[in-house]
N, C-alpha and C positions, 0 to 999 in steps of 0.2 A: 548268124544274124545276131540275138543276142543271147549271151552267158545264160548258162542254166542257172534261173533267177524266176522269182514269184512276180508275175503281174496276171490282172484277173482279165483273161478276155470272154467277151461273150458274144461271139460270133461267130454263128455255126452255119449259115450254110453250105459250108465247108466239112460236111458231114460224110459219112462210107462210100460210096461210088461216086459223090460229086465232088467230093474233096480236090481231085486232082485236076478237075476240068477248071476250077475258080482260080487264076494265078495271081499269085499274089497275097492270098487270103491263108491263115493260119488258124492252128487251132487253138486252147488254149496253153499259154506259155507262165514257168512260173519264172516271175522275177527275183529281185535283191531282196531276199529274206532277212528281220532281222530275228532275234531273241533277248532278254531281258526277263529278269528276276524282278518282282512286282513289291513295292513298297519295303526293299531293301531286302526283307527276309521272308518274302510271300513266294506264291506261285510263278513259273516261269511263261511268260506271254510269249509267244511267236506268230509273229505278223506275218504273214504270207499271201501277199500281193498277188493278183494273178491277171494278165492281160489276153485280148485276144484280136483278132480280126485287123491287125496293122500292117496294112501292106504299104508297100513300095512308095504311095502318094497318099501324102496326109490331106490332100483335098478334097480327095474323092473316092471313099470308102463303103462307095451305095454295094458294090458285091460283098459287103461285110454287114448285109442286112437282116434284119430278124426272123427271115421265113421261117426256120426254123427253132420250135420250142428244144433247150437243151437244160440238163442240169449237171452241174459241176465236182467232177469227184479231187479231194483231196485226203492226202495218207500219209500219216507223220508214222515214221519209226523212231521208239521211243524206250526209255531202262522202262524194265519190268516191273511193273507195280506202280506204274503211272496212273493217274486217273485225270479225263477229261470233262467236261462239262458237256450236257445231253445235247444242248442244242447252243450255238453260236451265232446271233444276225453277225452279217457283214459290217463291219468298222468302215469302211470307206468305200467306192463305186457304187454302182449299181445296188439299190439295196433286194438282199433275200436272209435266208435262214438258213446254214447246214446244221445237219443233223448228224449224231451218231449211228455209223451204219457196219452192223456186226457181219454182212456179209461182203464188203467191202475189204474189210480188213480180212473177211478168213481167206476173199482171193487174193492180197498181196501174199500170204502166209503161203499159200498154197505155191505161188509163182515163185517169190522171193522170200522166202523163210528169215525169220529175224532168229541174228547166233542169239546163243546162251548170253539171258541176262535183260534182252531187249524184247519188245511187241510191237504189234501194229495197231493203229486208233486209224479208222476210216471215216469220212465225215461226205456228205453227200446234201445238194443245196436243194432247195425248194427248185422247182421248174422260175424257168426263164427265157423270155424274148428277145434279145438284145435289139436296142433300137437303133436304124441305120444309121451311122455315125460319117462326119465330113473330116471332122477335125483330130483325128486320133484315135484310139484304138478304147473300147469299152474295156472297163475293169473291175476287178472286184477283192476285197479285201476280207480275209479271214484272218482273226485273232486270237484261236484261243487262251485261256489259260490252263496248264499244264499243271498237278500238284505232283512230283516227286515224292516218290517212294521214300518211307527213310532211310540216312544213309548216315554211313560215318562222317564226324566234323570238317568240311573241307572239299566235301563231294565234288562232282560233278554231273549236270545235265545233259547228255549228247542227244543228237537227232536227227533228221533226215527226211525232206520232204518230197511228194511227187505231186503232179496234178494229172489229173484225168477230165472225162467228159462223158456224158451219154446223152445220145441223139433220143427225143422224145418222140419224133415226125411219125415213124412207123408202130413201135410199141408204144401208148401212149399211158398204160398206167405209171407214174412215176415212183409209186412205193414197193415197186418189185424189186425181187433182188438182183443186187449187182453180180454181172457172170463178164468176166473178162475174157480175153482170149484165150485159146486152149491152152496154149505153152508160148506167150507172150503178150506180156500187161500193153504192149505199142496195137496191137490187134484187136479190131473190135469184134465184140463178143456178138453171139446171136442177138442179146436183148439191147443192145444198138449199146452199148461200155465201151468206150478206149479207154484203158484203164491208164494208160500214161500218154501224152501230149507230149511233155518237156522232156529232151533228154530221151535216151535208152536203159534197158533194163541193166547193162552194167555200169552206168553212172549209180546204182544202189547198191555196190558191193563192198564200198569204204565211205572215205572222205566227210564223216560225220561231223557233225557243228558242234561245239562245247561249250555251254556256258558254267563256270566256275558258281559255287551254290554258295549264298551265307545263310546265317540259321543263328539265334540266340536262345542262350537260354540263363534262367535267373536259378540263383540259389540261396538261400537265407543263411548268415554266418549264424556265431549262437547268439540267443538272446540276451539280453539284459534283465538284469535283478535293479528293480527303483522301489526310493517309496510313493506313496500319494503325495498327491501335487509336483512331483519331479519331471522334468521331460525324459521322455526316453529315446535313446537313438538307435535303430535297429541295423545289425548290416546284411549286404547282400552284397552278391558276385553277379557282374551281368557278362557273359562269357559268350565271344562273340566266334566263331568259325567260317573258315575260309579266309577270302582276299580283304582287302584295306575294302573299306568301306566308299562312295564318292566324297571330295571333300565337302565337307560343309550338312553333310549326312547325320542326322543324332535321330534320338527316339526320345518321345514324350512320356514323363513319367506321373505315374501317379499313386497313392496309398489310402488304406483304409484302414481303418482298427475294430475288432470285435469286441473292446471293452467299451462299455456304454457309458455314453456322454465325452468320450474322449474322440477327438477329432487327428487323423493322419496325416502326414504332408510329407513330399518326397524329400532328402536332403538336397536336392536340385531338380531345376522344373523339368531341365531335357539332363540327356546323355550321351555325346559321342562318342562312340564306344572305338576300339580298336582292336584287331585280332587279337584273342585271350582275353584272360581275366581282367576285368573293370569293378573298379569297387563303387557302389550306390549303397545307399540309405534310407530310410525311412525313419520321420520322428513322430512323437504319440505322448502329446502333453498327458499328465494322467492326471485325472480329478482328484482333488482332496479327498472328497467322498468314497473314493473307488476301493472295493473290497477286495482280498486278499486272491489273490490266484496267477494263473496262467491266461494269457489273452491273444488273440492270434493279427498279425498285422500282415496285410498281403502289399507287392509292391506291384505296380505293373509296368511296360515296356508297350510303347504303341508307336505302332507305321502305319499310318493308312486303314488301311483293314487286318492287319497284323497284330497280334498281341500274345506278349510271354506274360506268364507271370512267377510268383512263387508268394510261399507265405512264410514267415519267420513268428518268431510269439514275443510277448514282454512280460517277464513275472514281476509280479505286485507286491513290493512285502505288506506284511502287517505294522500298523505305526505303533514302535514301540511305547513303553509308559517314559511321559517327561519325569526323571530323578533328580533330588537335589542333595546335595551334601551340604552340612552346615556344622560349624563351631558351637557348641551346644552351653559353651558360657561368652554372657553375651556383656560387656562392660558396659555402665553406664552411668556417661559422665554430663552433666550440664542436661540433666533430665533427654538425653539421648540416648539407645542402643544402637551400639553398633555390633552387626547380625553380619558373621563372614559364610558366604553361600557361593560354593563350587559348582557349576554346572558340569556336570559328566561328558566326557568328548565322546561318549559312544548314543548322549542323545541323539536324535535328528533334528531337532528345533531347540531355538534358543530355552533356556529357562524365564520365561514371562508369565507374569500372575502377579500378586498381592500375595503380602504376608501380614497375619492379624496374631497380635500376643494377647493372652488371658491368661490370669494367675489361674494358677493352676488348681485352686480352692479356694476355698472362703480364707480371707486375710483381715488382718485388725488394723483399721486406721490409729484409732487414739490409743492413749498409752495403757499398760492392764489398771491402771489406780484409779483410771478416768470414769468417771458414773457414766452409768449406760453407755459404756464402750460394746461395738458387736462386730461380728465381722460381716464381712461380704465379698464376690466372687468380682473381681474388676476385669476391663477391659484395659488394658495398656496403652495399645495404639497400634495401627498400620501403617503400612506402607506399600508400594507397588515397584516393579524391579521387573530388568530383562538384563539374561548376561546370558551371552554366547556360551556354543557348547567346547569345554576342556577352558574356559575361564574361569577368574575366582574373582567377587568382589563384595564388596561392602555395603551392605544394607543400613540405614539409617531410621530410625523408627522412632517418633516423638512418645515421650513415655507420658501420659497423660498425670495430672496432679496429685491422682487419687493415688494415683500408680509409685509416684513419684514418695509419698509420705510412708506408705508400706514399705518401703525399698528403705529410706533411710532408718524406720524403726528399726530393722536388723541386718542392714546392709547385704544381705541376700532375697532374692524371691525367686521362688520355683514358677513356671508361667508355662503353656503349651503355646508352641508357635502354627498358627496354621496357616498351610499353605496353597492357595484353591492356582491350580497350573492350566493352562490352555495349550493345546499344542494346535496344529495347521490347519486342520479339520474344525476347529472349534470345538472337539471334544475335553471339557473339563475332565481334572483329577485333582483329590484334594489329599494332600501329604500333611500329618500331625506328627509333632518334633516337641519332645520334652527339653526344656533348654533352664538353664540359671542367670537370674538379672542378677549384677554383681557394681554394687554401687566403686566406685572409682573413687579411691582414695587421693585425696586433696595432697595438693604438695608441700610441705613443709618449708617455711621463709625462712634461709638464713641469714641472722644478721651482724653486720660485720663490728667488731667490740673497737 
């Protein structure tokens, strides 16, 4: 009639001695089962359809009537170290609950021993009355999901389903244990069990179903060394095992950073990965402010209800001190200096600040014959500058007038240049530079005889 296949029926008065007198009436059958891996790299679902009470005329199905309360055994053979979920409502027909039933499973064990490697999960439904049907055959759908044992990259899920039944009419506590036949699961047991409906006891000696596993897993390449305010980019491996993935298949990514006030973000929102290694990202602006260490950045991998992750770190350097190099005689011609100032290429920031000259002592304006000539300590003049780091350029600095008559009285002046620096942070540092003003000798007019 049909293929040994999951459909859920629930039509039992077609039960122990009256089974044979009903013609036409069946007991439960399992139909087209399928399987499936859940949210790409989750647990494995298997739907197992189960039908009953279809006989010969879909018009008139009243001897496929509910006199009888029955409840429904089903028994996956499964790899060892599977774990099911306690309890399953039915996905489609008829609605009930199965249950996880440890005696259930110890009678397929008993009957049909699972080889090395595999176990049995028995599952057992709430009681049920099927209601007399005109049109078709009553159903019922079980779905669990399945979490697999771990296995090497590439696995596989095999399995193997039966269905059963147990007539409620006679024994009617339904939470007793399942007893199947003595030495055949087709047999019903004393406490009304046919432990198998569909199929014979040796349709369970092979022919196993296999669904091919995927499984991901993240790994953090090395970190990165930045300074404050740099971004940083972190890597990771998203390594994926087993078969191609469906097309059009990615996973949603996301990041987090353990340095405070610094915000994570993936170097791409999804990832379609492909079997093996896949290169991902994560970046982690780093605040000016951010103090000197090791900081940890996690990335994550989500499907549905699926999620990898991993964490990689970002170390912080410390901002070193902005340096400057300078020319420490400074010409000055047309009451200017000019101040030559190297910014070091092993800064991190440009060289930006101001620079202010003072003579470097008290200096004499008027000349030594001049009554009540004194001296006094001047200001020259400033100026402000930014020069990139491993550049060199020329500062220009108006020499003020006071500045200006000391300089010509001995056409040298000793002066301190100071230099207040700011780097990224807005943390000041002030650099003092002894330097020599050096008036610039006028050029000589030759004239022609």
């Amino acid at each position: 009639m049909r293929r040994f296949s999951p459909r859920l029926l629930l039509a039992l008065p077609c039960l122990a001695a009256l089974i044979a007198v009903l013609a036409g009436c069946e007991t439960p059958q399992l139909d087209t089962q399928t399987a499936r891996q859940q949210d790409l790299i989750g647990p494995v679902r298997v739907t197992t359809p189960i039908e009953g009470c279809n006989n010969s005329n879909p018009t008139d199905n009243t001897n496929c009537s509910g006199a009888s309360p029955l409840q429904l055994l089903v028994g996956y053979r499964v790899p060892a170290g599977t774990t099911a979920p306690a309890s399953v409502a039915s996905s489609a027909g008829l609605p009930t609950t199965f249950h996880l039933s440890s005696t259930f499973a110890s009678e397929l064990q008993r009957l049909v021993p699972a080889p090395s490697g595999q176990q049995w999960i028995g599952y057992l439904s709430d009681e049920l009355t099927p209601p007399d049907t005109t049109s078709g055959p009553n159903t019922v759908t079980l779905a669990p999901d399945f979490n697999p044992p771990a296995a090497p990259a590439g696995g596989n899920f095999t399995y193997r389903t039966l269905v059963g039944m147990r007539d409620d009419s006679v024994v009617t506590d339904p939470t007793r244990a399942v007893q199947c036949g003595i030495s055949d699961l087709a047999a019903t047991g004393s406490n009304g069990d046919t432990c198998l409906t569909s199929g014979s006891m040796a349709d369970l000696t092979g022919g196993d179903i296999t669904v091919p596993l995927n499984d991901l897993t993240l790994s953090p390449g090395a970190g990165p060394s930045v300074n404050p305010g740099d971004t940083a980019t972190v890597p990771f491996v998203a390594t994926l095992s087993g078969p191609a993935l469906p097309g059009g298949s990615s996973f949603t990514l996301s990041a987090i950073s353990g340095l405070p006030g610094a915000a994570a973000a993936p170097g791409a929102a999804s990832l379609a990965t492909a079997p093996g290694a896949n290169a991902a990202s994560a970046t982690v602006k780093v605040p000016v402010t951010a103090s000197p260490g090791d900081y940890p950045v996690t990335l994550t991998a989500t499907s549905g209800g699926q999620t990898r992750q991993a964490t990689g770190s970002v170390h912080v350097n410390a901002l070193p001190p902005i340096n400057v190099a300078i020319n420490r005689s400074l010409s000055v011609k047309n009451g200017v200096a000019s101040l030559s100032l190297t910014c070091p290429s092993s800064n991190v920031d440009p060289c930006a600040g101001s620079v202010t000259l003072n003579t470097a002592g008290k200096v004499l304006l008027a000349k030594k014959h001049k009554p009540k000539a004194r001296k006094r300590a001047l200001k020259l003049g400033s100026s402000s500058f930014s020069i990139a780091p491993g550049q060199t350029g020329v500062i220009k600095v108006k020499i003020s007038s006071a500045g200006q008559k000391a300089l010509a009285r001995t056409g040298k002046l000793r002066a301190n240049a100071t230099f207040l620096l700011t780097n990224r942070a807005g943390q000041a540092a002030k650099n003092v530079s002894h330097v020599t003003l050096v008036q610039a000798k006028a050029r000589k007019k030759h004239h022609k005889k």
